[in-house]
C-alpha positions as CSV (number, residue, x, y, z in Angstrom):
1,X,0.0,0.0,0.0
2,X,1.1,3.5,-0.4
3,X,-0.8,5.2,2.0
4,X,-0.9,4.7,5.9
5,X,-1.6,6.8,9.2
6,X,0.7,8.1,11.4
7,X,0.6,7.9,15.1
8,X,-2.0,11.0,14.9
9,X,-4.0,9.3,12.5
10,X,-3.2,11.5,9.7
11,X,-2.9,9.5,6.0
12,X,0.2,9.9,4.9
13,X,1.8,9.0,1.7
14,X,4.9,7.1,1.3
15,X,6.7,8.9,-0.3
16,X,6.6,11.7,2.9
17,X,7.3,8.5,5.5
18,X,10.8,7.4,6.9
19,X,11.8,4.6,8.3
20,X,11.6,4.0,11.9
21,X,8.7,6.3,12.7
22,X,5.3,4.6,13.5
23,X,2.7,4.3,11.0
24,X,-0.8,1.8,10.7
25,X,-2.9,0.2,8.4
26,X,-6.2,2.1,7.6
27,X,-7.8,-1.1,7.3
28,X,-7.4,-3.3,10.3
29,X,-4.7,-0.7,12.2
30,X,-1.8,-2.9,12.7
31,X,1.7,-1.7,12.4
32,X,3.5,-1.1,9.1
33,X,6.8,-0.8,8.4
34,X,8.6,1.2,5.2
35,X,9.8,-1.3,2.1
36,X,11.6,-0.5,-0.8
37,X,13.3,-2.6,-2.8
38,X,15.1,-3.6,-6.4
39,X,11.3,-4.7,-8.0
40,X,9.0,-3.7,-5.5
41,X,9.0,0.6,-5.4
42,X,8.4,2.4,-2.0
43,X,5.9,1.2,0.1
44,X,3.9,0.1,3.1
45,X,3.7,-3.3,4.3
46,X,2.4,-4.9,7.9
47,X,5.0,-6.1,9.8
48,X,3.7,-9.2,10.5
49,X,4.2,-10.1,6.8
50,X,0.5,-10.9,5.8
51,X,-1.9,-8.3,4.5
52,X,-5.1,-8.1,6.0
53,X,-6.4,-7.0,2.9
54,X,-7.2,-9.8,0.3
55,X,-7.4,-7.1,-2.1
56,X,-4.3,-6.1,-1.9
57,X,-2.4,-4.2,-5.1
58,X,0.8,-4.8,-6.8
59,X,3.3,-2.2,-5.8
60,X,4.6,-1.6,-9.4
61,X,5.3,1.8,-10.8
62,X,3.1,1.6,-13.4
63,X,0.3,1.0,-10.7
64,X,1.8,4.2,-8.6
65,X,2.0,6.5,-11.5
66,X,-2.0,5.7,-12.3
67,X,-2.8,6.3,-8.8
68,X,-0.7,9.6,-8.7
69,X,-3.3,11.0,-12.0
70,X,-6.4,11.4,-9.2
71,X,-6.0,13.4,-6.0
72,X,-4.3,12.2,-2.8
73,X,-7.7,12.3,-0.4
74,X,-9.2,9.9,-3.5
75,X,-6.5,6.9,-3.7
76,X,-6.6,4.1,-1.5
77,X,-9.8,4.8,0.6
78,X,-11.6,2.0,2.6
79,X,-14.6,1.1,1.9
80,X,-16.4,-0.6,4.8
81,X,-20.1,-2.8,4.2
82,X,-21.2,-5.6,6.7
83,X,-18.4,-5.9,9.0
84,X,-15.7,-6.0,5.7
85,X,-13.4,-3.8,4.4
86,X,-11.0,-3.3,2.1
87,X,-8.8,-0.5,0.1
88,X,-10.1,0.9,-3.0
89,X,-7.0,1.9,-5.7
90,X,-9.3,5.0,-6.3
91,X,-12.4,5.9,-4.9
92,X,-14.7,8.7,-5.3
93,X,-18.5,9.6,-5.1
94,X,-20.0,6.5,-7.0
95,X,-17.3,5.2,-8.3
96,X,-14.3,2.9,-7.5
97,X,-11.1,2.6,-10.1
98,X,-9.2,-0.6,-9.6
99,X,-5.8,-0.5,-11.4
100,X,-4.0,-4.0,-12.1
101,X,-1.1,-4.6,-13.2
102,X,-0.2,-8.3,-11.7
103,X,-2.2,-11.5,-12.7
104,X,-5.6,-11.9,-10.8
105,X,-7.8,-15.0,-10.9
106,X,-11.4,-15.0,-12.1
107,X,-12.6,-15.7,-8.9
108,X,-11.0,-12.8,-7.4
109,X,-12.2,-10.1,-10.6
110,X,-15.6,-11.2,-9.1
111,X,-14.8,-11.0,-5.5
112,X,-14.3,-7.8,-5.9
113,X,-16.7,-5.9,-8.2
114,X,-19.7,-7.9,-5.9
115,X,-18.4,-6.1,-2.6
116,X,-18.2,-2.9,-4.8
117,X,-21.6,-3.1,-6.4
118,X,-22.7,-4.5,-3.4
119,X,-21.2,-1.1,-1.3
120,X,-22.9,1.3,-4.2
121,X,-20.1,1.9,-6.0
122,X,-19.7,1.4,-10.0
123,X,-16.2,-0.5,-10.8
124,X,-13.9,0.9,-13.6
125,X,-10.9,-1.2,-13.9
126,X,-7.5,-0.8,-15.8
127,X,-5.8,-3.6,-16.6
128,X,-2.3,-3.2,-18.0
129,X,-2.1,-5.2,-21.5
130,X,0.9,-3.4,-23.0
131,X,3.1,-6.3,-23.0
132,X,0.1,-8.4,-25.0
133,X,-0.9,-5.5,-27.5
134,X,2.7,-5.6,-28.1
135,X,3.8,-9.0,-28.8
136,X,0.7,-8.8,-31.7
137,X,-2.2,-10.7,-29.0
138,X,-4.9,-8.4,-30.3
139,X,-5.6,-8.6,-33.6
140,X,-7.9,-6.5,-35.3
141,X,-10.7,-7.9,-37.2
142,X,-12.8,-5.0,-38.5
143,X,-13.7,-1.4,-37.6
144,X,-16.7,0.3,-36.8
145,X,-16.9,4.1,-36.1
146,X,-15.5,4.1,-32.7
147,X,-13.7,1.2,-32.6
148,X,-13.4,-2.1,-33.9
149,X,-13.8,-6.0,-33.4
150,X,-10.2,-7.7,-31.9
151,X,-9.4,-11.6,-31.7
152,X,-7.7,-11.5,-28.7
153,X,-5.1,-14.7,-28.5
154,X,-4.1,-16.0,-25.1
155,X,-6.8,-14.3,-23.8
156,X,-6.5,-14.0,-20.1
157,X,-9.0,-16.1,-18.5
158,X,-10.0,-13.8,-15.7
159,X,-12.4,-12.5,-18.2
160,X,-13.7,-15.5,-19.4
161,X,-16.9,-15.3,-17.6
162,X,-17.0,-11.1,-17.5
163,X,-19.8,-10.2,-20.5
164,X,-20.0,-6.6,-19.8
165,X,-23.1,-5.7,-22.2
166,X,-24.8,-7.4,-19.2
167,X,-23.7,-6.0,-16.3
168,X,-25.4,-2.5,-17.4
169,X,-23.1,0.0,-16.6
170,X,-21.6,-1.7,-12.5
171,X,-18.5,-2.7,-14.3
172,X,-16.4,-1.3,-16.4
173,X,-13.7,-2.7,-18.1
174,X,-10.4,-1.2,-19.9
175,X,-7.5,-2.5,-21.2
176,X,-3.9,-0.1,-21.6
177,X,-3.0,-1.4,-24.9
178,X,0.0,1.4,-25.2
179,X,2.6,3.1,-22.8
180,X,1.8,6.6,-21.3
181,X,3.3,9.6,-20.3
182,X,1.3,11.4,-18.0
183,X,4.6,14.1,-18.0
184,X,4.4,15.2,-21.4
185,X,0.8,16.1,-22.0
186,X,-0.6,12.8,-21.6
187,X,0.9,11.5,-24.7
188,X,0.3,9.1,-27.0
189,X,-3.3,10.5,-27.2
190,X,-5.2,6.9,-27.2
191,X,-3.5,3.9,-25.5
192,X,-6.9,3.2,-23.6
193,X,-9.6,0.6,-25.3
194,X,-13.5,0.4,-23.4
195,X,-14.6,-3.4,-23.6
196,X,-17.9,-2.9,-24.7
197,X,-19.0,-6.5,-26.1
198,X,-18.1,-10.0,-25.9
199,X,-19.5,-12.6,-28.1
200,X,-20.1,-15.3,-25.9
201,X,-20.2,-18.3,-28.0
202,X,-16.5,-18.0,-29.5
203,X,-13.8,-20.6,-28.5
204,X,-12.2,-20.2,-26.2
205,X,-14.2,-17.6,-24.5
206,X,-13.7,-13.9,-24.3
207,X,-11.3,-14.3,-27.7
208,X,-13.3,-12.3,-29.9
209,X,-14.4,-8.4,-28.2
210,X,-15.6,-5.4,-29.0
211,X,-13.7,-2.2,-27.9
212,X,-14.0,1.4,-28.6
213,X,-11.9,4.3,-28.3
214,X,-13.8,6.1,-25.3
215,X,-12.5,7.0,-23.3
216,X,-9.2,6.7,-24.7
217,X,-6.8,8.3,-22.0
218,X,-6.6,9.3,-18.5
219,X,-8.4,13.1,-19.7
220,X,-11.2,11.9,-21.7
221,X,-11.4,8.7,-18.7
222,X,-12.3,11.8,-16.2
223,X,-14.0,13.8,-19.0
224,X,-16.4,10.1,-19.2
225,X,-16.4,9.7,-15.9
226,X,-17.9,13.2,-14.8
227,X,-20.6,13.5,-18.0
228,X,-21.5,10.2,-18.9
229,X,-22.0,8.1,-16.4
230,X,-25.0,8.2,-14.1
């Protein structure tokens, strides 16, 4: 995690903490100590070696520098319904942003978006697919105005039982096809794809998709977020 409380129970972000001062989880208030390491950037983790939090994040700077787009009082809130809580990447009004960068299970995609829908909140998740758009996984089969029909190969099978044209609007799902630089402008202007349809039939599932190009970074993502949905 990147954000803990101090001994005042003030958050404070990791990159302000040093080592050897106290600091606790938000979630069950436990000690946590300050890690940093060759893969794993700066960061929070309980003392006692096991996260309380089955929901726990990758501490990857790819995951950081998506957190760092949305204010500091937004990123990593808990969100508490029927005695269980957890940390939400973002968080704000109605919605919850779930950035993942590290492999996740099927079970654990649904986990998650149940407890959010179940708390009020609408789930937008990013998953990092750079690495897959790269090595020529998506292939595109034809456009439409707005986007286009991909055969995905390899496709990750967390998804295979996601059909987002039926979940009306609780969970939304995009993919990062392209690296970013939030520095310089937000540049390349589209490296974000919306999964709008699935065809469910195809073999094996979730291989052939529907995406379009909105939003298709992080300033049309807020721009969408703020004007379109409900």
């Amino acid at each position: 995690m990147f954000i803990a409380l101090d001994s005042n129970g003030n958050r404070i972000d990791v990159k302000n903490a040093e080592k050897g001062n106290d600091y606790f989880c938000p979630v069950c208030n436990n000690p946590l100590q300050v890690k940093e390491g060759k893969i794993k950037i700066k960061h929070f983790a309980h003392i006692s070696g096991s996260d309380c939090d089955d929901f726990s994040t990758d501490m990857s700077e790819w995951h950081r520098n998506w957190q760092e787009q949305f204010p500091a009082d937004s990123r990593e809130i808990v969100i508490t319904i029927d005695n269980e809580s957890h940390r939400a990447d973002v968080a704000f009004e109605n919605y919850v942003i779930e950035f993942q960068n590290s492999p996740i299970t099927a079970e654990k995609f649904e986990q998650r978006n149940a407890f959010y829908t179940k708390a009020g909140k609408k789930v937008i998740w990013i998953f990092n697919l750079i690495d897959d758009f790269r090595k020529g996984h998506f292939v595109m089969i034809e456009t439409f105005r707005g986007g286009a029909e991909w055969k995905w190969k390899y496709s990750n099978q967390c998804f295979h039982n996601f059909v987002p044209q039926k979940r009306k609007g609780e969970v939304i799902l995009l993919f990062q096809l392209k690296d970013a630089d939030f520095l310089n402008n937000d540049n390349p202007p589209n490296y974000l794809k919306r999964v709008s349809y699935v065809w469910e039939l195809c073999s094996p599932p979730f291989s052939i998709i529907q995406m379009v190009d909105n939003p298709s970074n992080k300033q049309s993502l807020l721009q969408w977020i703020t004007s379109t949905l409900p």
